[in-house]
VOLO-730661 format. One record per residue (C-alpha): residue in one letter; x, y, z. Coordinates in pm, 1 decimal, decimal comma. Example, Ala and Ser with C-alpha at 12.3 -4.5 7.8 and 13.67 -1.06 7.14 Angstrom:
REC rest     east    north       up
REC    A   1230,0   -450,0    780,0
REC    S   1367,0   -106,0    714,0
This chain:
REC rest     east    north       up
REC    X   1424,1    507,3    562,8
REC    X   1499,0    732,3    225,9
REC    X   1516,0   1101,4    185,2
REC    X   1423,7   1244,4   -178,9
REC    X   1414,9   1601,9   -308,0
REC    X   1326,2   1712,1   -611,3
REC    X   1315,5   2118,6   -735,6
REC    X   1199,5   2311,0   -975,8
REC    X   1401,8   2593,1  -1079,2
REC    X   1372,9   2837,9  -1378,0
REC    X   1631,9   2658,9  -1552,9
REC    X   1479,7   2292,2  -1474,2
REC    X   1403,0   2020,8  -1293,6
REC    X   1655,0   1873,2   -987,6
REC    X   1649,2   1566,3   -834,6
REC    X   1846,9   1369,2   -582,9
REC    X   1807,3   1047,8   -382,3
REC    X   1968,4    796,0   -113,7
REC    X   1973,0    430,0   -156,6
REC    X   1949,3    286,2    164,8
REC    X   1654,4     51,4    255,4
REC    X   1633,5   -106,8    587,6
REC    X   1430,9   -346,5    796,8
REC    X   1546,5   -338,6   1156,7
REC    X   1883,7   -238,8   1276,3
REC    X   2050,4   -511,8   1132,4
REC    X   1886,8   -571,7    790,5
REC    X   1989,3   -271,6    587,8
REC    X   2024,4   -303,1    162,4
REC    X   2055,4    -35,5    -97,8
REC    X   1831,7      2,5   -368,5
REC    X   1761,9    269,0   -602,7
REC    X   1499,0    567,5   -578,0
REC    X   1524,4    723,2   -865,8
REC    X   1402,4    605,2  -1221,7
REC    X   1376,5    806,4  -1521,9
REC    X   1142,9    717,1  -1867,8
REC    X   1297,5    944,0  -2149,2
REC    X   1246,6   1008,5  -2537,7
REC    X   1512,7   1238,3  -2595,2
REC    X   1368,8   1539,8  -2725,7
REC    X   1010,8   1420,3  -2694,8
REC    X    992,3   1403,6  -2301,4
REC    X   1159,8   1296,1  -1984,7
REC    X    959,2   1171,9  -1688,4
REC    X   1140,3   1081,9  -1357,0
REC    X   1004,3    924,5  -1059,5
REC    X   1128,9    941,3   -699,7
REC    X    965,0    676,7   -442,6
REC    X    957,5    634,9    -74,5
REC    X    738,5    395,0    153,5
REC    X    713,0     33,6    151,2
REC    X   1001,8   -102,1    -85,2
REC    X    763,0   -419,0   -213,0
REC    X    486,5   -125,0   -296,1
REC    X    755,2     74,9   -469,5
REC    X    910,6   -137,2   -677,1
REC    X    537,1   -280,7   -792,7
REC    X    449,1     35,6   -902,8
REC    X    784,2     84,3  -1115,5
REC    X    770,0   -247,0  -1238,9
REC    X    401,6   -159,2  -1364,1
REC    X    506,8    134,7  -1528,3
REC    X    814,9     17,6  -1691,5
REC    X    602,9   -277,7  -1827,7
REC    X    368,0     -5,1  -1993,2
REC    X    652,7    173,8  -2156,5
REC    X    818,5   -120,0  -2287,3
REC    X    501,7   -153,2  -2566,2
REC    X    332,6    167,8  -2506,4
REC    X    105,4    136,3  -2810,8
REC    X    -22,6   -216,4  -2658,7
REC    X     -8,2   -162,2  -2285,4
REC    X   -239,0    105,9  -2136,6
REC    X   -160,0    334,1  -1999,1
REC    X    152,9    415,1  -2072,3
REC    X    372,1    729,2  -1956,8
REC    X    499,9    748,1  -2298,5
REC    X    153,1    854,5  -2437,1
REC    X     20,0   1064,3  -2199,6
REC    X    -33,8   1402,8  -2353,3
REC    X     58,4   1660,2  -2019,3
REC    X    242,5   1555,6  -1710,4
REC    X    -69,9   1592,9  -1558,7
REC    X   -190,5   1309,7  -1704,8
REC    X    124,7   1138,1  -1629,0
REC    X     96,4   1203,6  -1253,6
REC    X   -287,8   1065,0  -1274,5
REC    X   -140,1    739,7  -1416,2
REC    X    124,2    723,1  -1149,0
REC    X   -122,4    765,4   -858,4
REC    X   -369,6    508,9  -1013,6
REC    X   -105,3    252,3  -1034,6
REC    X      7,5    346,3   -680,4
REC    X   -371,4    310,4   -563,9
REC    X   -420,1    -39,4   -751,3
REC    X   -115,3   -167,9   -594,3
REC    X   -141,0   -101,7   -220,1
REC    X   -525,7   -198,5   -311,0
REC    X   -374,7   -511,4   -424,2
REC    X   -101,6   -577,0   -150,8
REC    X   -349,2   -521,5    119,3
REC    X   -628,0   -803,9     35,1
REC    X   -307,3  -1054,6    -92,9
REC    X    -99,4   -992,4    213,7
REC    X    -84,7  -1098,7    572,6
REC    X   -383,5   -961,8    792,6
REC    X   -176,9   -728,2   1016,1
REC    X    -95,2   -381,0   1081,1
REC    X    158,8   -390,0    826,4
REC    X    218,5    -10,4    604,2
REC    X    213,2    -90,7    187,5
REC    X    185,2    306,7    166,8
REC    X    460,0    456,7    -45,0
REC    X    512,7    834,3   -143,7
REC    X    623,8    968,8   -509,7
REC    X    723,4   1210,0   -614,1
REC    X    731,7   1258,8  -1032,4
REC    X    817,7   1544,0  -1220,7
REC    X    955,6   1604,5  -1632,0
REC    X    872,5   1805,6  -1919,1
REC    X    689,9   1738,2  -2232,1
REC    X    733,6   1887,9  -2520,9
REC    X    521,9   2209,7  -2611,0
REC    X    473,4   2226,7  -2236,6
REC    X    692,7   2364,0  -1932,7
REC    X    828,6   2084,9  -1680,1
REC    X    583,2   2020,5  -1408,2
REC    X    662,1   1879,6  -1064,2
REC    X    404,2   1689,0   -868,4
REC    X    397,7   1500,2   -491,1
REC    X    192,2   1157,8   -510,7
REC    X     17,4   1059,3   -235,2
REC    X    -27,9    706,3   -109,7
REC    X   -402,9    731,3   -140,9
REC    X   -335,0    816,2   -534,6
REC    X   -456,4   1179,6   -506,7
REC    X   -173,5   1463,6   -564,0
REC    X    -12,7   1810,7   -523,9
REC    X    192,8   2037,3   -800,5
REC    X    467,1   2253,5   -702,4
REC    X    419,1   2607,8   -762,2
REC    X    569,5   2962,3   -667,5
REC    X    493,9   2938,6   -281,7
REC    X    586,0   2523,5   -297,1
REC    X    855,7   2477,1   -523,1
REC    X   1039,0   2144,9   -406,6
REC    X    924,6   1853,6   -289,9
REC    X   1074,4   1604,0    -19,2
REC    X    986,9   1283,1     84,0
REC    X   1112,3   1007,7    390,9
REC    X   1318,0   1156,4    646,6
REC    X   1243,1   1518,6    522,3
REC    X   1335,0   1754,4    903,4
REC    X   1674,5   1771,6    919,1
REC    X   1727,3   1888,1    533,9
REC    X   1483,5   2108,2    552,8
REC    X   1563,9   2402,2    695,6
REC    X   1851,0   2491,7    458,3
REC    X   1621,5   2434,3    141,9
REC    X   1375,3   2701,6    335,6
REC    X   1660,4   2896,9    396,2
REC    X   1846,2   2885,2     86,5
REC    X   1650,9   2765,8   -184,6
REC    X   1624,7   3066,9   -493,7
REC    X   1411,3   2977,3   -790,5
REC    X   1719,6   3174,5  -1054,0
REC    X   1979,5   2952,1   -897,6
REC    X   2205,4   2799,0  -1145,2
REC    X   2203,1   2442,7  -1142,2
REC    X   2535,2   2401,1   -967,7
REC    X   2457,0   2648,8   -699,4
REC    X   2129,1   2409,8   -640,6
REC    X   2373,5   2124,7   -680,6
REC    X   2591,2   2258,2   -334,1
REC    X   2246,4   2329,5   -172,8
REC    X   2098,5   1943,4   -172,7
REC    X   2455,8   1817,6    -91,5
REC    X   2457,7   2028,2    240,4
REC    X   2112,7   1915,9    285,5
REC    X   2141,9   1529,7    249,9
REC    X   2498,4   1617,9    437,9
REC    X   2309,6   1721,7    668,2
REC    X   2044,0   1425,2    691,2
REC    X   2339,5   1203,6    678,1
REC    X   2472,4   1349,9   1019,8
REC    X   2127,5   1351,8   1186,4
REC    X   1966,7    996,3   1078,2
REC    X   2174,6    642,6    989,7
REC    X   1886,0    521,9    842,0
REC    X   1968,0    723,9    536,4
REC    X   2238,9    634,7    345,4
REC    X   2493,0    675,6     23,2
REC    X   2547,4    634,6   -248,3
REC    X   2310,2    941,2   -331,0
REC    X   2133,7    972,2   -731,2
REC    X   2122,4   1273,1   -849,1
REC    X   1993,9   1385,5  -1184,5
REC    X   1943,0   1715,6  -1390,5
REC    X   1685,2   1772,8  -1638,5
REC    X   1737,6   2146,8  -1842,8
REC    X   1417,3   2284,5  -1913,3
REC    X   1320,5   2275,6  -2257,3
REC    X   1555,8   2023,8  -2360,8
REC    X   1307,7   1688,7  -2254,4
REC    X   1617,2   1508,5  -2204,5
REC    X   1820,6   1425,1  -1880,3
REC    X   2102,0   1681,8  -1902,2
REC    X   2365,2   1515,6  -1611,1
REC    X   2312,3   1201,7  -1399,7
REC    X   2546,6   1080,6  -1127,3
REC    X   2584,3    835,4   -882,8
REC    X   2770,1    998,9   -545,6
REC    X   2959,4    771,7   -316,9
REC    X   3123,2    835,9     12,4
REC    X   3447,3    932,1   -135,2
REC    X   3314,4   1173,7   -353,1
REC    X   3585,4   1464,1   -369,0
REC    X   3324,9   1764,2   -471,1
REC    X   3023,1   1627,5   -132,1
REC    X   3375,7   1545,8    109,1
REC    X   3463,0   1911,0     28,3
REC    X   3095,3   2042,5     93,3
REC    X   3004,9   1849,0    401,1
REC    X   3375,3   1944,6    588,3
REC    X   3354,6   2337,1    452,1
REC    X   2949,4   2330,9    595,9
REC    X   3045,8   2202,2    906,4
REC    X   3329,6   2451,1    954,2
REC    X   3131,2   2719,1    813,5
REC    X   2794,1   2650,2   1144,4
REC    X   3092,9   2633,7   1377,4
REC    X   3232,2   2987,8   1273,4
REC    X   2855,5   3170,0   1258,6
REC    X   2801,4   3007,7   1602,9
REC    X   3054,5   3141,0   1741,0
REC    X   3028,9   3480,3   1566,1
REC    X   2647,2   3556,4   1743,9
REC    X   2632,9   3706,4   2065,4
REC    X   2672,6   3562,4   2370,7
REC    X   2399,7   3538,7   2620,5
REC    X   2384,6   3776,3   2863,6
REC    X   2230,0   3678,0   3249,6
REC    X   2033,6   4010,1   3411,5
REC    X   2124,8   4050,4   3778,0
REC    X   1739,0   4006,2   3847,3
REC    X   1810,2   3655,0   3654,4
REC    X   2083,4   3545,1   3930,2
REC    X   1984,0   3397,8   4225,7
């Protein structure tokens, strides 16, 4: 399973990732999520995947191809004018593949879908945020949507709904995805550390901080004990239920 976020503030563009994989119980790997294209300057396009690993990585591998010769491989995310067009290109290449995988692989009930999420900023134009759908077709954050999760999304949810403020710096929206994949953490094994995260500062079209998070991490150790503590002391501080006499047998 995976869980992936990715937010657009007024400052920029936020994104975080796990990097467990698993098949079964007893088959679990870690792989990365997250991959980034960047020109310094001229743009920076990162892409966030969840699904089927083989689809995933097919579609990466595609892209990455592209960009390597850009001016002889079409199309390439390196030339596409808007992000708009570099969403299109994404979910095209996502389309082709599970198209692909399907008639080449085993006739069974077997899932090649994969979700992506890809978001940047090129230059002249604001960063853009976008969710890719497996059927190629996608959605653009905005005012009323303005993150994006996908995999095991429930249980770090509610604090983004909760929480979430479009003028938060950068480290305030740091603390809030560490107490929500804290919180995913608790809820499902399937998801996993080390966590990716990765800042892009709008306007600058370059990647601005990017850090790997392992369990020992000082700064998420610090957030995930002080969260916990934190639920257990508003618990207790709301009222107690109260039976009515009619209530009581």
């Amino acid at each position: 399973m995976t869980y992936c976020v990715a937010m657009r503030l007024n400052a920029g563009l936020i994104f975080m990732s796990d990097t467990r994989t698993n098949a079964g119980v007893d088959n679990i790997s870690k792989f990365r999520k997250m991959f980034t294209w960047e020109e310094p300057g001229e743009r920076v396009i990162t892409v966030l995947t969840a699904g089927n690993l083989a689809t995933s990585q097919a579609v990466i591998s595609v892209l990455d191809e592209r960009a390597k010769a850009p001016k002889e491989r079409r199309p390439s995310l390196l030339e596409a004018p808007t992000m708009f067009q570099v969403a299109n290109i994404i979910g095209d290449t996502l389309k082709e593949v599970i198209k692909t995988q399907k008639m080449t692989g085993p006739e069974s009930e077997a899932d090649y879908g994969a979700t992506m999420i890809v978001g940047g900023q090129i230059a002249g134009i604001g960063p853009r945020l976008f969710l890719i759908y497996p059927e190629g077709n996608f959605i653009e954050a905005s005012e009323e949507t303005p993150f994006f999760q996908i995999g095991e999304t429930k249980y770090g949810r509610p604090i983004l709904l909760r929480a979430y403020d479009p003028d938060m710096s950068f480290e305030e929206a740091i603390k809030l995805l560490y107490v929500s994949f804290d919180s995913t953490l608790k809820a499902n094994l399937s998801v996993g550390m080390p966590l990716d995260l990765q800042v892009v500062e709008k306007g600058t079209m370059r990647v601005r901080h990017n850090r790997r998070i392992d369990e020992d991490d000082p700064y998420f150790q610090t957030v995930s004990s002080s969260w916990g503590d934190a639920l257990k002391l508003a618990f207790k501080s709301l009222p107690d239920f109260s039976f009515d006499k009619k209530d009581e047998a």
